[in-house]
C-alpha positions as CSV (number, residue, x, y, z in Angstrom):
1,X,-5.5,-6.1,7.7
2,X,-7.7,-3.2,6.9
3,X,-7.5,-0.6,4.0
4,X,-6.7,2.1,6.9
5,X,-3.7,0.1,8.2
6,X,-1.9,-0.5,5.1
7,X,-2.0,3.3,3.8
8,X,-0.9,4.5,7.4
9,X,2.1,2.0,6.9
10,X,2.6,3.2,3.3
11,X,2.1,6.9,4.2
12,X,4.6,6.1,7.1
13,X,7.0,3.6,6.4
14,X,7.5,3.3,2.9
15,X,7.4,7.1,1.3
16,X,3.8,7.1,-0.1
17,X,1.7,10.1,-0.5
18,X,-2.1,10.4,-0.6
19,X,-3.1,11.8,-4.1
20,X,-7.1,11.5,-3.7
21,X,-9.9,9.2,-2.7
22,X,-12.9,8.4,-4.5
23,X,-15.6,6.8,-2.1
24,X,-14.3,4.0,-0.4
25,X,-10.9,3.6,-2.7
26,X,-7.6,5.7,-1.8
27,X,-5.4,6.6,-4.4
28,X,-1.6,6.3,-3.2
29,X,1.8,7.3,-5.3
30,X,5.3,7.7,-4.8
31,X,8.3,8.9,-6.9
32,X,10.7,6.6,-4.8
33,X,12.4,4.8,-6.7
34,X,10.6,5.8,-9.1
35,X,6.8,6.5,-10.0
36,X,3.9,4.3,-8.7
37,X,0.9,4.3,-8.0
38,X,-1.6,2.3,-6.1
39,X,-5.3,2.0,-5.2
40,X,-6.3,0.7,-1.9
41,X,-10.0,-0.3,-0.9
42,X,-11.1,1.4,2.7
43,X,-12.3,-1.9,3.8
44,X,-12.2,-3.1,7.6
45,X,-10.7,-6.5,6.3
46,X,-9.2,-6.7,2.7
47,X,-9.5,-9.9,1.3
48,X,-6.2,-12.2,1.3
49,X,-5.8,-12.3,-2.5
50,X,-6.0,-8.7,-3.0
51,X,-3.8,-8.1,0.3
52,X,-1.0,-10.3,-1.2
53,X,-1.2,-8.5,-4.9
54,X,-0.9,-5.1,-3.1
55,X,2.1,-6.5,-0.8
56,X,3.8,-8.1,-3.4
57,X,3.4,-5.0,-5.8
58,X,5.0,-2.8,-3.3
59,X,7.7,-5.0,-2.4
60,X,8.7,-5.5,-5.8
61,X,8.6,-1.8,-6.5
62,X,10.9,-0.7,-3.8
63,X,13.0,-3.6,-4.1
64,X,12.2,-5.4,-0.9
65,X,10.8,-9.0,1.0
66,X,7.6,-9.1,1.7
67,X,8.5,-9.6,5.1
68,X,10.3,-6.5,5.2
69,X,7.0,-4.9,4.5
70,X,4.6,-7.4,6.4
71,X,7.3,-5.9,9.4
72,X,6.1,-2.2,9.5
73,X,2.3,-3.2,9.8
């Protein structure tokens, strides 16, 4: 998946909002449920591990499966 991909799915999907981005790293947050923020790498392929820690983060902060999320890519 690329770093593009997964904020369009956030931005979409998931009730994310782009704050700022700082070279080649896009800073994402959300008040839903309640505050988070995350930092994405605009990569053209984001390595597994960090893909699953992003994911998982997400999931767990708006009370989801992973699957749910993997879904709206």
């Amino acid at each position: 998946m690329s770093g593009n991909d997964l904020v369009t799915c956030l931005c979409r999907h998931w009730d994310y909002h782009f704050i700022k981005q700082i070279g080649r790293h896009v800073r994402l947050e959300t008040l839903n449920p309640r505050f988070q923020r995350i930092t994405i790498p605009l990569q053209a392929r984001i390595k597994s591990g960090l893909a699953v820690a992003l994911l998982k983060s997400v999931a767990s902060h708006k009370r989801v499966g992973i699957d749910n999320l993997i879904d709206t890519l």
